[in-house]
N, C-alpha and C positions, 0 to 999 in steps of 0.2 A: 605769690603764685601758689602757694600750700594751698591757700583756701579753695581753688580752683581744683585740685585732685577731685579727680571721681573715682569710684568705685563700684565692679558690679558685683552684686548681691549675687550668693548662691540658693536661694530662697526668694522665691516672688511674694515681697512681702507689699505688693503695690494695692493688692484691695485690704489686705491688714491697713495702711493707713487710710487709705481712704474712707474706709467705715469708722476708721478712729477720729478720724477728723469733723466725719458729720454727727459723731455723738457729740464732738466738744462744741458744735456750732448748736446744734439743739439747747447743750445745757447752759448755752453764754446766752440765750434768748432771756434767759431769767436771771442767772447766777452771774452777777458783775465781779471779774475777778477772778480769784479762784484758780488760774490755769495751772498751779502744779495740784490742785488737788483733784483736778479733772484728769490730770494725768495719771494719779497714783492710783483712782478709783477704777482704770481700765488696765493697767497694769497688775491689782491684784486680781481684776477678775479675768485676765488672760491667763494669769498664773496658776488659777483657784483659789485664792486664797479669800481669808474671811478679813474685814476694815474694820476698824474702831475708830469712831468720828468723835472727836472731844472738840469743847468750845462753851465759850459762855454761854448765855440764853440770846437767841434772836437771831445768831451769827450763819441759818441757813442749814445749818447741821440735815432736819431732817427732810428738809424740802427738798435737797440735794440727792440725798439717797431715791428720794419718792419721783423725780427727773430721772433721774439715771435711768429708775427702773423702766417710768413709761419710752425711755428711748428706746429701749429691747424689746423686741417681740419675746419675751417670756413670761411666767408665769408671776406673779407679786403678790407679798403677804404682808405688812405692817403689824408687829404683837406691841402694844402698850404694855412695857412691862412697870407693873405697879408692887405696893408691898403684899396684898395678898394674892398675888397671884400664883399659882400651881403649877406643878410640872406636866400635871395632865393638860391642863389649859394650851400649852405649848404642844406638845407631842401627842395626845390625843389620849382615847381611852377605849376601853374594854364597852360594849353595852350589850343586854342581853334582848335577843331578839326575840318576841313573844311566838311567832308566826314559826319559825323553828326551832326554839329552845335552845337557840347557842348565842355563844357571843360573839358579836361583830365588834370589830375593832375601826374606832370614828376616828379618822386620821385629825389631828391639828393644825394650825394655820403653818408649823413649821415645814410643812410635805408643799413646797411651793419649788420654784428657782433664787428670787429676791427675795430675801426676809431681811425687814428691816426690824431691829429688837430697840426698839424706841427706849431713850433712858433704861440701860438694862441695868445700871447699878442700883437700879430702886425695888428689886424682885430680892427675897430672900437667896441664901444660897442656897440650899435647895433647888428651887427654880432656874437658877442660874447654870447649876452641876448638870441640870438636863440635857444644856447643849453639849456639853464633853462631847459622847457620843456622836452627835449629829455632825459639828464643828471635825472632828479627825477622819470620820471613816464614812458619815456620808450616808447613815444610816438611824435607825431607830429599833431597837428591841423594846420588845413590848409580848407579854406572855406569853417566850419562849421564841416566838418567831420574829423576824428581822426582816426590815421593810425598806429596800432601797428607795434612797434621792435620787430624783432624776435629774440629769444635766442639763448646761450648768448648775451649780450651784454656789451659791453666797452668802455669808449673812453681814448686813453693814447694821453695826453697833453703835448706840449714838447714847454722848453720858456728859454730864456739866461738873467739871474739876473745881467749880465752884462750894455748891450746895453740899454741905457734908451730913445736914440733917434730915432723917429717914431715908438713908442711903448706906450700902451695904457693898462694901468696896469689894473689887473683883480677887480671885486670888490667883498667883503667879501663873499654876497650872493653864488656867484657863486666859490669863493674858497671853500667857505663849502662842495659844492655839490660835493668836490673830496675825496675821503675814504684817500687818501695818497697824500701826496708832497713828493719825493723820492729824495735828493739831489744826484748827480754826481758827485763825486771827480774824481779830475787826478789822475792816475794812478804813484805807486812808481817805482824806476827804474828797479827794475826785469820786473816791467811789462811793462814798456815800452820798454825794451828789447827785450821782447818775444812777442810786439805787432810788431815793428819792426821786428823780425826776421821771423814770419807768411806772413806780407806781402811785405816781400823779395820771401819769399818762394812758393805764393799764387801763384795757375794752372790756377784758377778757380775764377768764380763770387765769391763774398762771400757768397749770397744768397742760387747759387745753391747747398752748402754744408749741405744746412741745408733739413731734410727729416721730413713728417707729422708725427703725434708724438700721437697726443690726437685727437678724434672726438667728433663733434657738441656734441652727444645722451652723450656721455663721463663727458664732461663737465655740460651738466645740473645733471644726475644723482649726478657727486660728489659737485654739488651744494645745491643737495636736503639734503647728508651725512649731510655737514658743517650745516643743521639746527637741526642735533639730537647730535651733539659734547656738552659733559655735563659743562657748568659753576655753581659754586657753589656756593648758596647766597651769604655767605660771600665774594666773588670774582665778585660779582655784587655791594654788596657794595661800594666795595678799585675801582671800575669803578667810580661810583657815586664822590667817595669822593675826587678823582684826579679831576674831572672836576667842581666839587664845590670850590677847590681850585685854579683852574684857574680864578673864577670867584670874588675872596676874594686876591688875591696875587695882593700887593700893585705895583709893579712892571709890572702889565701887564694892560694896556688902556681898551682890549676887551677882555672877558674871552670865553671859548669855550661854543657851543650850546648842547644841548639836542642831535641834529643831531650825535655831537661828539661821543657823550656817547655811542649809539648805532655803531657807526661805529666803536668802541673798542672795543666793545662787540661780532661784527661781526667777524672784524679782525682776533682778537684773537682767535677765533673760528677757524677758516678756518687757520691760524698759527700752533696752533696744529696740525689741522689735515695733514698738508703736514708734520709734522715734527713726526708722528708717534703714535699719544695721540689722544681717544677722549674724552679728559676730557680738561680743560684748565686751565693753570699755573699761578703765579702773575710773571714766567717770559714772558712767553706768552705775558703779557700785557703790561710789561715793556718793548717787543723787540717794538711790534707795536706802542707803543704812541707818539713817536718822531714823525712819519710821518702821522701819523693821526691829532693831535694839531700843528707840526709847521706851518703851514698856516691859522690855525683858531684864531690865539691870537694876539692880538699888540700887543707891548712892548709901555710902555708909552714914550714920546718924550724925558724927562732927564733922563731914564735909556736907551735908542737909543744911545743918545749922548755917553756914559759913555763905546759907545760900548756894552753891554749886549744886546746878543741874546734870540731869544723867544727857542733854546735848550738848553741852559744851564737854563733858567726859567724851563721847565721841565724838566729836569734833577735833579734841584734841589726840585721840586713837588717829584720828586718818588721817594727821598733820605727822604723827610718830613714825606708823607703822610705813616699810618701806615698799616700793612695789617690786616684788620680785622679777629679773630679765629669765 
């Protein structure tokens, strides 16, 4: 009979799903599979936050980001980020205008909503360092004056854990700045079957299959929601105490920031809320912490060796750590 409990909400979160639902029916038109990563791509952009898509070559990575976008009525940018490319390339620059003799400032493809930073581990640092800025505070300085983003905003980052030649790996600071690292597994063989058998079958772009879904106004509103979604002390605690134990687990070189904590906190927020609750769970918290901490943690070099991964370290965190009453 548990199962049977209802519950009512103190937040009408009935069109939050419903819009959540018809982006995931939009992006299943293409993408076979996939539904936690469908999930986690609308939970950080409930939350604001910025995605890092890793996965081998072929596995959908950026076709995924490039659906998402066309399901939003918003604005979309795609930067190919290669080895020469600039930070002005990104962010834009200074040009001097002959007609008045001053300089206009040419915005870059990053002054969008969706930016998607195509293999960003292939752009110098430098180029890289550009989005600090933009990635924290949502902004761009550029000769003295400073140019709001306008909302939403996101940038989904997309990199092959493979290829280590002409690639320029990211550094801590700016891994942080990502609310998720979302890994991409290959697909099992049902689904590769029916990936196969879609694009046996495909009329059409894949693109144009996909129809607007969520608008600009849509999206900040259920942004505004995910700040009234109830966590409960003790559920800020069992947050607290996962990430003090990343900091204390002999096993791990660098343990997770402050930044972290908050980005669980967010997460898990905006988790609920697509999933029907606004109140939030210690599963809630357990769905999100994989992809919020696996990029913030080293593993020390003789447990690297040893092979052990920074998720099975949390994994084994959220098997230890207690939930506080």
């Amino acid at each position: 009979m548990e199962n049977e409990i209802q519950f009512n909400n103190r937040l009408n979160l009935q069109d939050l799903q419903a819009s959540v639902q018809q982006v995931k029916g939009e992006l299943s038109k293409v993408i076979v599979g996939q539904k936690k990563v469908a999930d986690l791509l609308l939970t950080a952009l409930f939350a604001e936050g910025h995605v890092l898509l890793e996965g081998a070559p072929g596995v959908a990575k950026t076709i995924t980001a490039k659906l998402l976008a066309k399901s939003l009525s918003v604005g979309f940018n795609r930067v190919q980020f290669t080895p020469d490319l600039m930070p002005s390339d990104v962010l834009g620059t200074s040009i001097f205008n002959l007609k008045n003799s001053e300089f206009e400032f040419k915005k870059g493809p990053i002054f969008s909503n969706i930016i998607l930073a195509d293999e960003i581990n292939r752009a110098p640092a430098k180029t890289q360092a550009a989005l600090f800025e933009v990635m924290e505070e949502r902004q761009v300085t550029m000769d003295g004056n400073r140019y709001k983003l306008e909302a939403p905003y996101m940038i989904i980052a997309t990199q092959n854990p493979i290829e280590q030649e002409g690639t320029y790996r990211l550094p801590e600071a700016q891994l942080d700045r990502f609310l998720f690292k979302i890994t991409i597994d290959y697909p099992n063989l049902e689904e590769e079957i029916e990936i196969l058998t879609r694009e046996h079958e495909l009329k059409m772009p894949k693109l144009d299959k996909i129809t607007t879904s969520l608008s600009q106004e849509k999206i900040i509103e259920f942004q505004g929601i995910i700040n009234q979604i109830i966590v409960e002390p003790h559920l800020i605690q069992y947050i607290a105490s996962i990430i003090a134990n990343t900091r204390t687990n002999a096993f791990l070189y660098l343990g997770a920031s402050p930044r972290a904590s908050i980005a669980i906190l967010k997460a898990s927020k905006a988790y609920a809320a697509i999933n029907g609750r606004d109140f939030v769970t210690p599963e809630d918290i357990k769905q999100i912490a994989i992809p919020v901490l696996q990029h913030r943690i080293i593993v020390t070099p003789e447990r690297e060796m040893e092979g052990i991964t920074t998720v099975q370290i949390i994994n084994d965190i959220l098997q230890s750590v207690e939930i506080p009453k």
